[in-house]
mmCIF file as Biopython writes it, N, C-alpha, C and O atoms, coordinates in Angstrom:
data_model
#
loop_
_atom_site.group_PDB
_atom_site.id
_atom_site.type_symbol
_atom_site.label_atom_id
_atom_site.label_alt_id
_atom_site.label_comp_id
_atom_site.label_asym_id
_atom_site.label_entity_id
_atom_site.label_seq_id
_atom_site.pdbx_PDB_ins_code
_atom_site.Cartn_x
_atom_site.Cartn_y
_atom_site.Cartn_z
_atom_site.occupancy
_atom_site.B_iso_or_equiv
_atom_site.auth_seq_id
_atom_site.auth_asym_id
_atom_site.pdbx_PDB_model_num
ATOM 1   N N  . UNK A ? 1  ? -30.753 -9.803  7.046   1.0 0.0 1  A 1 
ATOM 2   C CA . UNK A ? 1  ? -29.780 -9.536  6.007   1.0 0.0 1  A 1 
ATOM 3   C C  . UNK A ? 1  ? -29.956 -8.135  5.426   1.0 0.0 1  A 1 
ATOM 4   O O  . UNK A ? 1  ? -28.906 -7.515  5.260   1.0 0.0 1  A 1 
ATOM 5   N N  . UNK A ? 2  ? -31.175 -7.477  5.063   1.0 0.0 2  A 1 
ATOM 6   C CA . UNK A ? 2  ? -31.593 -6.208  4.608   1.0 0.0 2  A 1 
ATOM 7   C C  . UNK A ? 2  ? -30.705 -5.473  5.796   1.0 0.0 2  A 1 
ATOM 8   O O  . UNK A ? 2  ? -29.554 -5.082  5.604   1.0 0.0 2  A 1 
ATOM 9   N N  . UNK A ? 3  ? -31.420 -5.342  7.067   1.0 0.0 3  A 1 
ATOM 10  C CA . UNK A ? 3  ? -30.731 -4.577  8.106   1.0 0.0 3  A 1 
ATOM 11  C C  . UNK A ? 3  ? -29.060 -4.972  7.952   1.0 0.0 3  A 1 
ATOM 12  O O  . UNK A ? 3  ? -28.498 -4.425  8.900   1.0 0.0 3  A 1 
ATOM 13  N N  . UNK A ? 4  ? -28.395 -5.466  7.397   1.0 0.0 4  A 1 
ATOM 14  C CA . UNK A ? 4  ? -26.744 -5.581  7.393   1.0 0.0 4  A 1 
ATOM 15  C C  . UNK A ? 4  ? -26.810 -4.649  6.277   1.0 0.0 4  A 1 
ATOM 16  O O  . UNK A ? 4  ? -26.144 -3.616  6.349   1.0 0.0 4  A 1 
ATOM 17  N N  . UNK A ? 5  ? -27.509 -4.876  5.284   1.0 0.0 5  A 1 
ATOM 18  C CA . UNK A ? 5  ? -27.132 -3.838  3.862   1.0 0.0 5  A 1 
ATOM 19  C C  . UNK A ? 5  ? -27.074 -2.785  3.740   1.0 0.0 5  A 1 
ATOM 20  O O  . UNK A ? 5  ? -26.360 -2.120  2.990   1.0 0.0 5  A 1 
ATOM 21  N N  . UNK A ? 6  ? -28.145 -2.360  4.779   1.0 0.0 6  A 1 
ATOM 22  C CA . UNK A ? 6  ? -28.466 -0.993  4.955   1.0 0.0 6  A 1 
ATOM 23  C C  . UNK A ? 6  ? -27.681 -0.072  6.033   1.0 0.0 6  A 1 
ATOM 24  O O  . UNK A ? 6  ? -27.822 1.137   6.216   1.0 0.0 6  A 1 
ATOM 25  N N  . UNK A ? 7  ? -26.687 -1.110  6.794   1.0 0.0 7  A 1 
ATOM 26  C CA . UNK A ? 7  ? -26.209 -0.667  7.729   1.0 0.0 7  A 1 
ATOM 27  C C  . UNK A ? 7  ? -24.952 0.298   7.580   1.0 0.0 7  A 1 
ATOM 28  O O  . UNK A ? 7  ? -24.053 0.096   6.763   1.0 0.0 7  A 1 
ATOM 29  N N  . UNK A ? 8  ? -24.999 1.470   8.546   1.0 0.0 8  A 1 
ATOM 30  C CA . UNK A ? 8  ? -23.851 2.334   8.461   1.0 0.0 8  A 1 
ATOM 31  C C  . UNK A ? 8  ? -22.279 1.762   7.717   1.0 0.0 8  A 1 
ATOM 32  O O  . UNK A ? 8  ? -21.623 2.121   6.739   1.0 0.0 8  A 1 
ATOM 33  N N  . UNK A ? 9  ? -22.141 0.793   8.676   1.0 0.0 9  A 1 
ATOM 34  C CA . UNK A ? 9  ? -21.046 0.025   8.737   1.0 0.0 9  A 1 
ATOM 35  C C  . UNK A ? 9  ? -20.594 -0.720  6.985   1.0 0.0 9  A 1 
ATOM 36  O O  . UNK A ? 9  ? -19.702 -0.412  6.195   1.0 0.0 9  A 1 
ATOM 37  N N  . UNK A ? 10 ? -21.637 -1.734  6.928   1.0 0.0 10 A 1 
ATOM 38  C CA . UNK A ? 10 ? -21.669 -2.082  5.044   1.0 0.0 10 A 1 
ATOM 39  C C  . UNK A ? 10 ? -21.597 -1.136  4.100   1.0 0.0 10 A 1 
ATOM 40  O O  . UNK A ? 10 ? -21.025 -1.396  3.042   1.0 0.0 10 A 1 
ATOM 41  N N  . UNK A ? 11 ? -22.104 -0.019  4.304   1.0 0.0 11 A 1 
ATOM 42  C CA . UNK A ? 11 ? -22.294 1.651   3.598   1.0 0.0 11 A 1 
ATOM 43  C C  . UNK A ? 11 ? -20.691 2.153   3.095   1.0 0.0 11 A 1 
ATOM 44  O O  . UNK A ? 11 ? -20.296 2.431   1.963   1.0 0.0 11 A 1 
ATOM 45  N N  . UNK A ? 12 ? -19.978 2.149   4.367   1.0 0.0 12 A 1 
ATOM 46  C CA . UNK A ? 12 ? -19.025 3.064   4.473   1.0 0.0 12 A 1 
ATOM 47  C C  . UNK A ? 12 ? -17.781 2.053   3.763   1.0 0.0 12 A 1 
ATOM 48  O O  . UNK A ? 12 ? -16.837 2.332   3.024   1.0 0.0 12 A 1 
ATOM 49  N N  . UNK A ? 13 ? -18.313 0.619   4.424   1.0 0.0 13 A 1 
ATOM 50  C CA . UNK A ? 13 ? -17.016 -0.150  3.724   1.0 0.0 13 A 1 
ATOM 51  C C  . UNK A ? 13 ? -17.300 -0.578  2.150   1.0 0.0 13 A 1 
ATOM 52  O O  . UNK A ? 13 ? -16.419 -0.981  1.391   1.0 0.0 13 A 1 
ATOM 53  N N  . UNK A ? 14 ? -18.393 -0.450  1.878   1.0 0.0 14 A 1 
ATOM 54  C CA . UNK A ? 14 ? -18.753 -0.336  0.425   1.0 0.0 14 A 1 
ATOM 55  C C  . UNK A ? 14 ? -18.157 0.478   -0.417  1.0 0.0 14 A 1 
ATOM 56  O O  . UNK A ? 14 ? -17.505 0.315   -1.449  1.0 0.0 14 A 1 
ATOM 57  N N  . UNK A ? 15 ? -18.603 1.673   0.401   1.0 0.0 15 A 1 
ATOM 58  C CA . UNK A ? 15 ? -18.123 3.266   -0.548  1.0 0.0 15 A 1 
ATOM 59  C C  . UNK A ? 15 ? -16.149 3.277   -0.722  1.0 0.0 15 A 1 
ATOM 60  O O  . UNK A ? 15 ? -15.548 3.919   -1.583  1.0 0.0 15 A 1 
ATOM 61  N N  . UNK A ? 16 ? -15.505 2.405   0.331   1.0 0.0 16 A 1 
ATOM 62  C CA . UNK A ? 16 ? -14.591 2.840   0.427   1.0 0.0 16 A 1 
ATOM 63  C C  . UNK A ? 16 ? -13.853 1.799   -0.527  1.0 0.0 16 A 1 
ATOM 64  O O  . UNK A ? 16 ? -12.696 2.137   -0.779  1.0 0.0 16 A 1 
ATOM 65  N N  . UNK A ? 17 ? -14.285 0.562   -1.132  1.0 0.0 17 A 1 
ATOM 66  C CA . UNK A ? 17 ? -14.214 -0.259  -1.674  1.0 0.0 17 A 1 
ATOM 67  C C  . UNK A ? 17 ? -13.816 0.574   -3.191  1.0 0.0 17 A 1 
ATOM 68  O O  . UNK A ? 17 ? -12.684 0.561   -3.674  1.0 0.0 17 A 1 
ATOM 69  N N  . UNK A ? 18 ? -14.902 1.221   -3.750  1.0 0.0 18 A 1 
ATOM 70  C CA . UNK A ? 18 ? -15.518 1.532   -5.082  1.0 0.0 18 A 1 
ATOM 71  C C  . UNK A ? 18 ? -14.374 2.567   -4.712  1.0 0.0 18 A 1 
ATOM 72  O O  . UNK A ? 18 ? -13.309 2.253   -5.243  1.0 0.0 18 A 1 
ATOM 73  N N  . UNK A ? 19 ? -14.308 3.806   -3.883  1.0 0.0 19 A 1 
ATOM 74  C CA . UNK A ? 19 ? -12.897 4.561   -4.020  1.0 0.0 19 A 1 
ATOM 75  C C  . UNK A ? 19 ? -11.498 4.108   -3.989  1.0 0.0 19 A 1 
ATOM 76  O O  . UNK A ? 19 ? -10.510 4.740   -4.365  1.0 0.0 19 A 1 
ATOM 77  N N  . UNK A ? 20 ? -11.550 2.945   -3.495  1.0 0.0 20 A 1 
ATOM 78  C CA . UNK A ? 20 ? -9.701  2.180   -3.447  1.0 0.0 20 A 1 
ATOM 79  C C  . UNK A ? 20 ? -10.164 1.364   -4.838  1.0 0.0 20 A 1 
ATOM 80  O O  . UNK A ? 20 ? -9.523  1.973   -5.694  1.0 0.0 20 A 1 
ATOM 81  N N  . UNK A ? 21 ? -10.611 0.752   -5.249  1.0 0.0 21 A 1 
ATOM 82  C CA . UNK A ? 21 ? -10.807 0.515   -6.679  1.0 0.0 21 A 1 
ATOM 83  C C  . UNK A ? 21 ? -10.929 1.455   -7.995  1.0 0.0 21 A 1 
ATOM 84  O O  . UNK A ? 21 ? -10.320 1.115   -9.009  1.0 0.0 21 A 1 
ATOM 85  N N  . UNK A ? 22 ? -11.625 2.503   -7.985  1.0 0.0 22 A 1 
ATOM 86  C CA . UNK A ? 22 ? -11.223 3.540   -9.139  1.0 0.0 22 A 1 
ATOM 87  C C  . UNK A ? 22 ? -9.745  4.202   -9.233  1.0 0.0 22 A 1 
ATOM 88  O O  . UNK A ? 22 ? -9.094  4.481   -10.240 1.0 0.0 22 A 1 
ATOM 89  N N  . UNK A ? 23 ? -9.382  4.385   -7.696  1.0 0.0 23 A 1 
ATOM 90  C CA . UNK A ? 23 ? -8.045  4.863   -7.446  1.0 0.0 23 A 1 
ATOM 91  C C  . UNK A ? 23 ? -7.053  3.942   -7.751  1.0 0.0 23 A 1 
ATOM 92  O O  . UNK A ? 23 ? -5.959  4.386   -8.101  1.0 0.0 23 A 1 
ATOM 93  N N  . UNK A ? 24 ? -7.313  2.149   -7.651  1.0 0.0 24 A 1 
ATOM 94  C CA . UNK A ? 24 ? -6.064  1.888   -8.455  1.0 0.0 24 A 1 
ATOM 95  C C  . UNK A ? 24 ? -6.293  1.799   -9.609  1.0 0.0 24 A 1 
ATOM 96  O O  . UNK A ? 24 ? -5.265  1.398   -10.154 1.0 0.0 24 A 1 
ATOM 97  N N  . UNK A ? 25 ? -7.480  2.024   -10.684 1.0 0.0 25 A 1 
ATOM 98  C CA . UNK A ? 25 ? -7.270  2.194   -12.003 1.0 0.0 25 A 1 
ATOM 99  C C  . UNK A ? 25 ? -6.579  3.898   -12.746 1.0 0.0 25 A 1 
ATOM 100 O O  . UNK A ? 25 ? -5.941  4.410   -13.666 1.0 0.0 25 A 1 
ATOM 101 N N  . UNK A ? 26 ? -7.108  4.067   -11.852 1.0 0.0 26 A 1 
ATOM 102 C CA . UNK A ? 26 ? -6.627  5.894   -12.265 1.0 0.0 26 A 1 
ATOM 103 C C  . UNK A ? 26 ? -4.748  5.829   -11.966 1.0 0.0 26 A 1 
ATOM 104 O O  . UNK A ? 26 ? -3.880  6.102   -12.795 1.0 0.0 26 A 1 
ATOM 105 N N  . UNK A ? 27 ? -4.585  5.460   -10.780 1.0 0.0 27 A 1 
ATOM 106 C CA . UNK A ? 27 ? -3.036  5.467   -10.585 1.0 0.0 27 A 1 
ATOM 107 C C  . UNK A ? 27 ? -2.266  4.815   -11.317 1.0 0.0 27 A 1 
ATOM 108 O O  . UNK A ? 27 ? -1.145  5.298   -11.160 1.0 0.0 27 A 1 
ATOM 109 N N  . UNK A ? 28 ? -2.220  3.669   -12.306 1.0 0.0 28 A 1 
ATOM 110 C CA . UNK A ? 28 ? -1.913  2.731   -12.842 1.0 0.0 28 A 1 
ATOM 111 C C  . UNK A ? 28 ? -0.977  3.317   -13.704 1.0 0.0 28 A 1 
ATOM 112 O O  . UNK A ? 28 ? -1.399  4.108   -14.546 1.0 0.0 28 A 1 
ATOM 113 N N  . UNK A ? 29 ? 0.516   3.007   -13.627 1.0 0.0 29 A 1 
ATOM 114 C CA . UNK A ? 29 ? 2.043   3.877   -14.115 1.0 0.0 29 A 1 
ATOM 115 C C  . UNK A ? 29 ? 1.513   3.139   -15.773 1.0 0.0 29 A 1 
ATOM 116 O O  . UNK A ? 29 ? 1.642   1.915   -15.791 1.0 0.0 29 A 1 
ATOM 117 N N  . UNK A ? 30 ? 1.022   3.694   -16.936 1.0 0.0 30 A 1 
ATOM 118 C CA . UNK A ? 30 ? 1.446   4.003   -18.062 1.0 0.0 30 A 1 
ATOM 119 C C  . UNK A ? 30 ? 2.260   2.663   -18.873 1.0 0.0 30 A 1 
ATOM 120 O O  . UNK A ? 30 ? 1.880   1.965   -19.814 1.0 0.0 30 A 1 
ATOM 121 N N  . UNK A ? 31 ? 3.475   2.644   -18.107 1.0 0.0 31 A 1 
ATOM 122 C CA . UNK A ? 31 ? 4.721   1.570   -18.938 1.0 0.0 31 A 1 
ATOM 123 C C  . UNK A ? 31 ? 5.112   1.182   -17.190 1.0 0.0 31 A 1 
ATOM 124 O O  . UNK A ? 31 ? 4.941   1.568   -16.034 1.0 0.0 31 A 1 
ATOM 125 N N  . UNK A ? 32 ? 5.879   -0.079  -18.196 1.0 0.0 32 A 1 
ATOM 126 C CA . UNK A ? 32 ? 6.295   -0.656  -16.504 1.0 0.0 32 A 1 
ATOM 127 C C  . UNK A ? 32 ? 7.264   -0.674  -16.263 1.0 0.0 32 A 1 
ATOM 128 O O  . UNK A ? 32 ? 8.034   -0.989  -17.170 1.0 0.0 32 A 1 
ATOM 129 N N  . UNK A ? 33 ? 7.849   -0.351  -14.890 1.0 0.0 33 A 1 
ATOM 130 C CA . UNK A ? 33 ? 9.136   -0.321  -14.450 1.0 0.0 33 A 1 
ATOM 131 C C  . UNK A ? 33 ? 9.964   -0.250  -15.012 1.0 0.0 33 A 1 
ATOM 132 O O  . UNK A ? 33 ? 9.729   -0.990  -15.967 1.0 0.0 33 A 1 
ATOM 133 N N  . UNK A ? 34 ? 11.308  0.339   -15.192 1.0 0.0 34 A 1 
ATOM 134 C CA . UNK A ? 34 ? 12.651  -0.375  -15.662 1.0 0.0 34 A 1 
ATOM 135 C C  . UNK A ? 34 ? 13.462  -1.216  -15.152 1.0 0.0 34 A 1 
ATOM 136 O O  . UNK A ? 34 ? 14.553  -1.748  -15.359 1.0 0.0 34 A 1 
ATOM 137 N N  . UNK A ? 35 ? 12.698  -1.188  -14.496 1.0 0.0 35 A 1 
ATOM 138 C CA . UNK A ? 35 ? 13.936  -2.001  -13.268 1.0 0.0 35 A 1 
ATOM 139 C C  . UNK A ? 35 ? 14.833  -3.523  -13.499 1.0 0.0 35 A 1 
ATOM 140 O O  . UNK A ? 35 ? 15.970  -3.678  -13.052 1.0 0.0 35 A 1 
ATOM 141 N N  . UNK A ? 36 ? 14.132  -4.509  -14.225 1.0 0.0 36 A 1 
ATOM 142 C CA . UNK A ? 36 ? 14.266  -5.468  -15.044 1.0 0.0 36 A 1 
ATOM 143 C C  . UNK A ? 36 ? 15.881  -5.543  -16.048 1.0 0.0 36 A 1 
ATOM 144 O O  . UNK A ? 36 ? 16.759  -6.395  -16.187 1.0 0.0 36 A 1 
ATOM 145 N N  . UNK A ? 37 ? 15.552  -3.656  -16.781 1.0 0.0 37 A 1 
ATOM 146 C CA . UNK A ? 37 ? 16.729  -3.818  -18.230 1.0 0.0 37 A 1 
ATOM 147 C C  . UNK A ? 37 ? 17.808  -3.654  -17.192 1.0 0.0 37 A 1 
ATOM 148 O O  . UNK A ? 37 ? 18.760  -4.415  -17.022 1.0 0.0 37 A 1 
ATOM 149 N N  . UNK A ? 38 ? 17.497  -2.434  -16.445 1.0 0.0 38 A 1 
ATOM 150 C CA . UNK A ? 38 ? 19.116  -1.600  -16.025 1.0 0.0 38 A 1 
ATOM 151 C C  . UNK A ? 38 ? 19.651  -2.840  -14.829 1.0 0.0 38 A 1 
ATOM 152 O O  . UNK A ? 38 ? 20.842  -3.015  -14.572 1.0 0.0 38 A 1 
ATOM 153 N N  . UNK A ? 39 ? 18.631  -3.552  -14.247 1.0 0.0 39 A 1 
ATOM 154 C CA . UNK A ? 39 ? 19.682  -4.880  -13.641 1.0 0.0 39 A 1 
ATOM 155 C C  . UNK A ? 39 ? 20.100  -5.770  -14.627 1.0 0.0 39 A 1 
ATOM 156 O O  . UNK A ? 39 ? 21.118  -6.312  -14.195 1.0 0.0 39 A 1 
ATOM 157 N N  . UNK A ? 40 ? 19.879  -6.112  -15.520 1.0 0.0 40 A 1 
ATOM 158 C CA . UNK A ? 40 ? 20.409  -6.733  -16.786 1.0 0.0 40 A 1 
ATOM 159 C C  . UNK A ? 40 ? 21.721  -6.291  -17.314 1.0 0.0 40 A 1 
ATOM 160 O O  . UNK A ? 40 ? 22.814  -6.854  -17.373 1.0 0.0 40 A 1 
ATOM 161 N N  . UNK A ? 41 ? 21.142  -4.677  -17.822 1.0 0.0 41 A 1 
ATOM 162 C CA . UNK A ? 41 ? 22.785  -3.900  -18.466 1.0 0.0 41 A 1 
ATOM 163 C C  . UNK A ? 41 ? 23.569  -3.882  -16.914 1.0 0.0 41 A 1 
ATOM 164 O O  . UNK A ? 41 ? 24.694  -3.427  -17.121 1.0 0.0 41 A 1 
ATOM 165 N N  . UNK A ? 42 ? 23.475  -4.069  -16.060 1.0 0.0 42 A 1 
ATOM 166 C CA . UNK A ? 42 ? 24.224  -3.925  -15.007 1.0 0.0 42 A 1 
ATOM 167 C C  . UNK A ? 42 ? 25.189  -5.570  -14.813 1.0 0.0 42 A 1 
ATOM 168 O O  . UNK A ? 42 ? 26.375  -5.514  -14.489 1.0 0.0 42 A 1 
ATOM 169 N N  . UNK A ? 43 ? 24.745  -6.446  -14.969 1.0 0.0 43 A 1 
ATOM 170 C CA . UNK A ? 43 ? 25.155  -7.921  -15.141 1.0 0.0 43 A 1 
ATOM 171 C C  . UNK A ? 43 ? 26.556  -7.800  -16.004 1.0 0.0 43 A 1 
ATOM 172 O O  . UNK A ? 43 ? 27.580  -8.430  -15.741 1.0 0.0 43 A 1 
ATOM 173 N N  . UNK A ? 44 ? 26.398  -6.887  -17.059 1.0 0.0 44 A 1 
ATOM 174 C CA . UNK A ? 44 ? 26.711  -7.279  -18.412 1.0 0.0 44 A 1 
ATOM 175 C C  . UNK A ? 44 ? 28.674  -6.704  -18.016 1.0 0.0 44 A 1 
ATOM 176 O O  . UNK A ? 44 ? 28.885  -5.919  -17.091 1.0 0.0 44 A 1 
ATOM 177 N N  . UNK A ? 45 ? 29.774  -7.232  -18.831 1.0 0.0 45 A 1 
ATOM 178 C CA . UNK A ? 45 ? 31.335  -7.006  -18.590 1.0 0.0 45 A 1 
ATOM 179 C C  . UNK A ? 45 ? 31.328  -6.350  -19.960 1.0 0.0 45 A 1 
ATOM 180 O O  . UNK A ? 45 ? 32.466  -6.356  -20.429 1.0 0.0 45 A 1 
ATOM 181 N N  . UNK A ? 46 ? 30.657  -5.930  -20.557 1.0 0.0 46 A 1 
ATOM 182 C CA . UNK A ? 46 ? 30.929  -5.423  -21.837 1.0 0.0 46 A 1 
ATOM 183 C C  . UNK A ? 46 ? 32.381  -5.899  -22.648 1.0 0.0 46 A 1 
ATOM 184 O O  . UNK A ? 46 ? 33.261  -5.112  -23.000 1.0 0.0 46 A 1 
ATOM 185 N N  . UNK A ? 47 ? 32.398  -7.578  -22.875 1.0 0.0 47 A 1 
ATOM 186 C CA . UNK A ? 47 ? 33.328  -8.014  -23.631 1.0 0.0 47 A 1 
ATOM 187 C C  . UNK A ? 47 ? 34.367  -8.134  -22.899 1.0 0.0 47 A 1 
ATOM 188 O O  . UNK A ? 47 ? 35.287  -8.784  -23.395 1.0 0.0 47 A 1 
ATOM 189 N N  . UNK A ? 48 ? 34.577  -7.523  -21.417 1.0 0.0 48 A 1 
ATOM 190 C CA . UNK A ? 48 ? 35.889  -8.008  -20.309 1.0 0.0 48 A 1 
ATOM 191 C C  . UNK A ? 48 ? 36.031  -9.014  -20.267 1.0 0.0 48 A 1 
ATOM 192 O O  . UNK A ? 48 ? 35.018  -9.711  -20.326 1.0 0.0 48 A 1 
ATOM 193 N N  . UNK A ? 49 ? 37.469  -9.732  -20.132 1.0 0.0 49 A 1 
ATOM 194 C CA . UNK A ? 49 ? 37.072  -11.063 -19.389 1.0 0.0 49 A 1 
ATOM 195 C C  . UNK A ? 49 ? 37.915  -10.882 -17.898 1.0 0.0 49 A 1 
ATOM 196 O O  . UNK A ? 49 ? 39.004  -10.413 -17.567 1.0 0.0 49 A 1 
ATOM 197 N N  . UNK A ? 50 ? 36.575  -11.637 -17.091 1.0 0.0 50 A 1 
ATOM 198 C CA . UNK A ? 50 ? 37.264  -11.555 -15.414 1.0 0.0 50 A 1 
ATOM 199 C C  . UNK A ? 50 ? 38.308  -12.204 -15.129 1.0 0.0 50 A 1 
ATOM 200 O O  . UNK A ? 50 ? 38.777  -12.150 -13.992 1.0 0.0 50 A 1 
#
């Protein structure tokens, strides 16, 4: 088990782990989407009737 830990292979997929993990906290958009309202106001007849 030591020799797996220590191995090239566990190393590299480790390291690459801890970099795709800081990278999705760092990338993380602020506010979320709009995408939700403007298909909503898009629904909407503004008082038309069809």
């Amino acid at each position: 088990m030591m020799a797996f830990l220590k191995s090239d292979l566990f190393l590299r997929f480790l390291g690459g782990f801890a970099i795709g993990a800081v990278g999705m906290f760092l990338l993380q958009p602020s506010e979320p989407p709009m995408l939700s309202t403007t298909a909503v106001a898009a629904t909407t007849t503004n008082g038309t009737a069809l």
